[in-house]
C-alpha positions in Angstrom: -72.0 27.1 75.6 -69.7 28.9 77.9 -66.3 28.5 79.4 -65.0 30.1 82.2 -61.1 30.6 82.7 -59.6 31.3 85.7 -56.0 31.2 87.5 -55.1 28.2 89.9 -52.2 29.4 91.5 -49.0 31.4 89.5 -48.7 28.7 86.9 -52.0 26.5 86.5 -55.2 27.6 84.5 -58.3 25.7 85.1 -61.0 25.9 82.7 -65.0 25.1 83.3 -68.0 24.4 81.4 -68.7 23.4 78.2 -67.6 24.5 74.9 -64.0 24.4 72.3 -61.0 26.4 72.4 -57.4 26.0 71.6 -54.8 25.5 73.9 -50.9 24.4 73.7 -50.0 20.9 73.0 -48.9 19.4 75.9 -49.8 21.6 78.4 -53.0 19.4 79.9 -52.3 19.0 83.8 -55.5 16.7 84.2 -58.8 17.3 82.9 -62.4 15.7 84.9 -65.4 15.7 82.1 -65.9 14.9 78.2 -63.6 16.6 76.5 -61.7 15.3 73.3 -58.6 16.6 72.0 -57.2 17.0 68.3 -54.1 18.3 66.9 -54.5 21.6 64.9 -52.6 21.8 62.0 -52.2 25.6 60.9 -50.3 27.6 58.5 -50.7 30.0 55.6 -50.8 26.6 52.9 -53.6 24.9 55.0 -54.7 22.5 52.2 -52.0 23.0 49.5 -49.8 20.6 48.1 -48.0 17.8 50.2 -44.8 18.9 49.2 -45.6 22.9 50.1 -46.6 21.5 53.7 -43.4 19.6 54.4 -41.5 22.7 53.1 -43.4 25.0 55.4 -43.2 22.9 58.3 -39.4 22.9 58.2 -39.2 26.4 57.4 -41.3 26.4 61.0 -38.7 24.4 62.7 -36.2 26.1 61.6 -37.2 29.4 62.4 -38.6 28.9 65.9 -42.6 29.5 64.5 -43.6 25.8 65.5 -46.0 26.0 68.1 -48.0 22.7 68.1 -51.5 23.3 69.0 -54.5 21.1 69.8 -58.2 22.0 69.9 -59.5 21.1 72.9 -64.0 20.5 73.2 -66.4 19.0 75.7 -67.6 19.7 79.2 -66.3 19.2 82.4 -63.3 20.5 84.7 -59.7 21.1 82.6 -56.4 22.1 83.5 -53.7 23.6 82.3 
């Protein structure tokens, strides 16, 4: 299980090999392999109440601290 990360270019990151990690949502250029995406839902009330998850979320939003994130496993040839 290893991944290796390298720079394409200024702006593109392409990924290799086999293994998870997380990357931005959205940020996928193309991607040549098995690999499955899932949204990664973080924060300090990870498995509180509904109502302190909305509340956190919009205190996210409003704040700027809303990075949505994936988590991104398999094999194969990814970029970013």
């Amino acid at each position: 299980m290893a991944l290796k990360f390298e720079l394409e270019g200024e702006l593109t990151c392409k990924v290799t090999g086999d293994g998870k990690f997380v990357a931005k949502k959205g940020v996928m250029v193309a991607y040549q392999g098995n690999y499955k995406f899932e949204k990664m839902l973080v924060g300090p009330n990870n498995g509180g109440s509904a109502l302190n998850g909305i509340f956190n979320q919009v205190v996210r939003k409003l704040t700027g601290e809303n990075i949505p994130l994936m988590t991104v496993e398999g094999s194969g040839t990814i970029y970013l």
